[in-house]
C-alpha positions in Angstrom: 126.5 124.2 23.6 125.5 124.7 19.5 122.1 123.4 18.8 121.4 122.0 15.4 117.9 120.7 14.5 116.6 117.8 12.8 114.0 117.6 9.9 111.8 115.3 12.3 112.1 118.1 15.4 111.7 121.0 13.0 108.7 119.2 11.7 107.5 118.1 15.4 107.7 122.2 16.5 106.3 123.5 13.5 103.2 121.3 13.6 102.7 121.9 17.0 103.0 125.9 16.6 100.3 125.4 13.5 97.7 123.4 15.4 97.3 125.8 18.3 98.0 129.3 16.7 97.7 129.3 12.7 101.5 130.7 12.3 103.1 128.6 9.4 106.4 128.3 10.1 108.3 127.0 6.5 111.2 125.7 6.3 112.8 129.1 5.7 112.1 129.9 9.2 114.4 126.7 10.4 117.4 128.4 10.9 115.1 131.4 12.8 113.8 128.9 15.0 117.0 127.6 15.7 118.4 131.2 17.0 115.1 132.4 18.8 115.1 128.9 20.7 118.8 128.3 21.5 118.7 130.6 24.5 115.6 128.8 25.7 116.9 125.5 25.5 119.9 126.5 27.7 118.2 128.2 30.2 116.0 125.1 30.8 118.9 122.7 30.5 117.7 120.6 27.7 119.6 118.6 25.0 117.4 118.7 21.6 114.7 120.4 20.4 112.6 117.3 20.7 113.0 117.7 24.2 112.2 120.6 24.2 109.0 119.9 22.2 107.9 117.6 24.9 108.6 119.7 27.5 106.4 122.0 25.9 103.0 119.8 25.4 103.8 117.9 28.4 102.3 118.4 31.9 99.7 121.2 30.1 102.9 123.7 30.0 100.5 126.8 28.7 103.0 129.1 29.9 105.8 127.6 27.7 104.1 127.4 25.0 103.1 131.0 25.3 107.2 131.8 25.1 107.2 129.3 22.1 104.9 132.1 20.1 107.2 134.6 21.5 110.1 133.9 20.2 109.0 132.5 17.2 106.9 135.4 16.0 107.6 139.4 16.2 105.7 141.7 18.3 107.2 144.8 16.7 104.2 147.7 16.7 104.0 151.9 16.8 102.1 154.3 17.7 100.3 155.7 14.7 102.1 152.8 12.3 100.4 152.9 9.1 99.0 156.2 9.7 96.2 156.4 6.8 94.4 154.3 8.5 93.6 156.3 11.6 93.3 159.5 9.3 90.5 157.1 8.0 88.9 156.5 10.7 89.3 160.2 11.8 87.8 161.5 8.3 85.5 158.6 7.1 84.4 156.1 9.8 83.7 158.9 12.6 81.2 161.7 10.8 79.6 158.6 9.5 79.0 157.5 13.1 78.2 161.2 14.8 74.2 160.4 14.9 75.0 157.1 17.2 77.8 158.1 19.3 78.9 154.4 19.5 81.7 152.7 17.7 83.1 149.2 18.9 86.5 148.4 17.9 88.9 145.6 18.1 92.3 145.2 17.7 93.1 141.9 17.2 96.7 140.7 17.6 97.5 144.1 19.4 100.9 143.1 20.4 102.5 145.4 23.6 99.6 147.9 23.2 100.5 150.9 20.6 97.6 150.1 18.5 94.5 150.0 20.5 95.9 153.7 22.5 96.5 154.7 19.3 93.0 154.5 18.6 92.2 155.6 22.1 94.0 159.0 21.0 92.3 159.0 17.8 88.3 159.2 19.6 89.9 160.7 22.2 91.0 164.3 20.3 87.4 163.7 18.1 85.3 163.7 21.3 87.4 166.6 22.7 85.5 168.9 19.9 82.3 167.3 20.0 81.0 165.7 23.7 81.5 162.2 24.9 80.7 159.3 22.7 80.3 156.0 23.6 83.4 154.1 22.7 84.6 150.6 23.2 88.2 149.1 22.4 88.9 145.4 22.8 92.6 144.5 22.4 93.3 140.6 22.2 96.8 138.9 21.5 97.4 135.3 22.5 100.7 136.2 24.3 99.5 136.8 27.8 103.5 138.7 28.1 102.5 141.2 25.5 99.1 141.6 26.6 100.2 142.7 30.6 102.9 145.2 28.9 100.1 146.4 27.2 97.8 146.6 29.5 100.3 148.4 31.7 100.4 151.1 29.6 104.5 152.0 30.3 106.4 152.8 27.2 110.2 154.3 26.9 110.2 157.8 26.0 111.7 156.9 22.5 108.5 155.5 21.1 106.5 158.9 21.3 109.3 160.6 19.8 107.7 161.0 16.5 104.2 162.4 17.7 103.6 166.3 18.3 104.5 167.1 21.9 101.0 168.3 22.5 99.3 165.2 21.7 101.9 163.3 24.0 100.8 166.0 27.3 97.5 165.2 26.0 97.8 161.8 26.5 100.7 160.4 28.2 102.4 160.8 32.0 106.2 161.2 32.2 107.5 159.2 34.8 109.7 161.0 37.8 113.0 160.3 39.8 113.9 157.1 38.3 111.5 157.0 36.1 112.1 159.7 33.6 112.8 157.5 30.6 109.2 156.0 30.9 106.0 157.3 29.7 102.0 156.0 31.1 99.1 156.6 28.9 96.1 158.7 30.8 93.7 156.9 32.5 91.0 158.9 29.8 92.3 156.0 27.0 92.9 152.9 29.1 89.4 153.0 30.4 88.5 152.8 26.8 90.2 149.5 26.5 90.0 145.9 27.5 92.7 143.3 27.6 91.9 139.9 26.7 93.7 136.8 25.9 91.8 135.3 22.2 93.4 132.8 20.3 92.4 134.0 16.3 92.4 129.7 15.6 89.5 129.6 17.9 85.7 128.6 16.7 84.0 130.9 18.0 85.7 134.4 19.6 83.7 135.8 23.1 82.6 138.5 21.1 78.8 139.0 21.6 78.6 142.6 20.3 78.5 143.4 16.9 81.6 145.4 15.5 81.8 148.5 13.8 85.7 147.9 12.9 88.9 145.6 13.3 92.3 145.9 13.1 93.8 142.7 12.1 97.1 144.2 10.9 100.9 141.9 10.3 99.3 139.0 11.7 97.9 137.3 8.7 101.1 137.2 7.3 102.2 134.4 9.7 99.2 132.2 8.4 98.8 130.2 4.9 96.2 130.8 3.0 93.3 128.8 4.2 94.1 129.7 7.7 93.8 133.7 6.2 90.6 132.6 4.4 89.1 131.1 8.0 90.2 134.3 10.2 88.6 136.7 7.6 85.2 134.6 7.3 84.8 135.2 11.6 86.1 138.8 11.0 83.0 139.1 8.1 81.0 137.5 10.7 81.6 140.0 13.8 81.5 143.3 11.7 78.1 145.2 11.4 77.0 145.8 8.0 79.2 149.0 7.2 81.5 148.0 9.3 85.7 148.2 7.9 88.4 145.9 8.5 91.7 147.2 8.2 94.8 144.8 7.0 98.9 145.6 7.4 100.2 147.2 4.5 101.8 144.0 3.5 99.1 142.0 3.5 95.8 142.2 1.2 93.0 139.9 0.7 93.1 139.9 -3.4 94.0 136.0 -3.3 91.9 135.2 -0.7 88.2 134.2 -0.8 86.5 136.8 1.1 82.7 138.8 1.3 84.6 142.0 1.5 84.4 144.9 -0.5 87.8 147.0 -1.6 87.9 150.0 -0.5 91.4 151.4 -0.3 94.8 149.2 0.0 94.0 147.3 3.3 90.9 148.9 4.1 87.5 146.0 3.2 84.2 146.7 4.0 81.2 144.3 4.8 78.4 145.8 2.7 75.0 146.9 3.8 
């Protein structure tokens, strides 16, 4: 069965997807929708997209909707993607936190997990030189799917392909028998990281700890503006003074009202 979409059930989707997560789906996105969702509708044997819609907020379907943001946005991450920014944090951020021995991180919209271990690695090789620090990563994503791969820590062998081999012994298992094609971080980076479920359209985020840095990187894209302007007003509020928030290289804050002060192409920082 083809599935074509009306204005009225495009409209119905979109608005629904807006209220509960910020992502803006235009009406470029239609026939997107349309391709992502297709598959969906079939499995669950349904005739339109307005049933679908009502199969979604009906009955408190969380776990629907959760595929919903799934297949309408894309979880596509790396290890070390965007690399200045962890050559930042390695060369800038860290001296400037050696008195302490403390940094709190968190890596919002963290997708299957490549970001926050990538971080992980980062402190990891930096304490390896200079004694134990006290470090903290918390990873959020509102897709509970994501969030279990990533806290799982199992990769394909292809995704390390592009780091040096002794970084990857450092920090990764290779799976046996079977298993050969998979990779599992070390338990040294996973215990510097916690899992949690946070939904960035929130009020208030279960953060009581003030932050020394966030990634918020290719999320903001999905928003408009005034969504963008709201997410980086609670980031403002959650970073210490002198602490960074880092941005994905396609994004930037230039048109957005913000507190922030440039530092470097998607790298702000909440003044002292």
């Amino acid at each position: 069965m083809e599935y074509k979409i009306t204005e009225a059930e495009f409209e119905e989707i979109s608005a629904l997807v807006y209220s509960e997560s910020g992502i803006s789906l235009t009406s470029g996105k239609k026939s997107l929708l349309v391709s992502r969702l297709s598959k969906r509708l079939r499995e669950l044997d349904l005739e339109s997209f307005h049933s679908y819609y009502e199969y979604v907020v009906g009955g408190g379907r969380d776990e629907e909707f959760t595929r919903l943001l799934d297949l309408v946005s894309t979880n596509k991450t790396d290890f070390f993607r965007e690399p200045k920014h962890f050559e930042f944090l390695q060369e800038v951020i860290l001296p400037d936190l050696e008195q302490t021995k403390q940094i709190r991180i968190w890596s919002a919209g963290c997708s299957s997990g490549e970001e926050p271990y990538t971080i992980a690695m980062v402190l990891s090789d930096w304490m390896s030189e200079r004694g134990a620090w006290d470090c903290k990563i918390l990873a959020s994503d509102l897709s509970t799917r994501v969030l279990d791969k990533a806290a799982a820590g199992v990769y394909d062998i292809g995704t390390v392909g592009d780091l040096d081999p002794e970084s990857v012994r450092r920090h990764f298992l290779r799976g046996r028998a079977e298993e050969t094609d998979k990779i599992k971080v070390k338990p040294h980076l996973s215990r510097m990281i916690a899992f949690k479920r946070i939904n960035l359209m929130a009020e208030r985020f279960p953060i009581k700890t003030p932050l020394d840095l966030i990634f918020c990187r290719n999320v903001m894209i999905y928003f408009d503006r005034p969504t963008q302007e709201q997410l980086v007003s609670k980031f403002h509020r959650h970073l210490k003074p002198g602490g960074y928030l880092f941005i994905g290289h396609s994004e930037s804050l230039h048109w957005i009202a913000n507190q922030f002060h440039y530092v470097a192409p998607t790298i702000y920082l909440k003044e002292k």
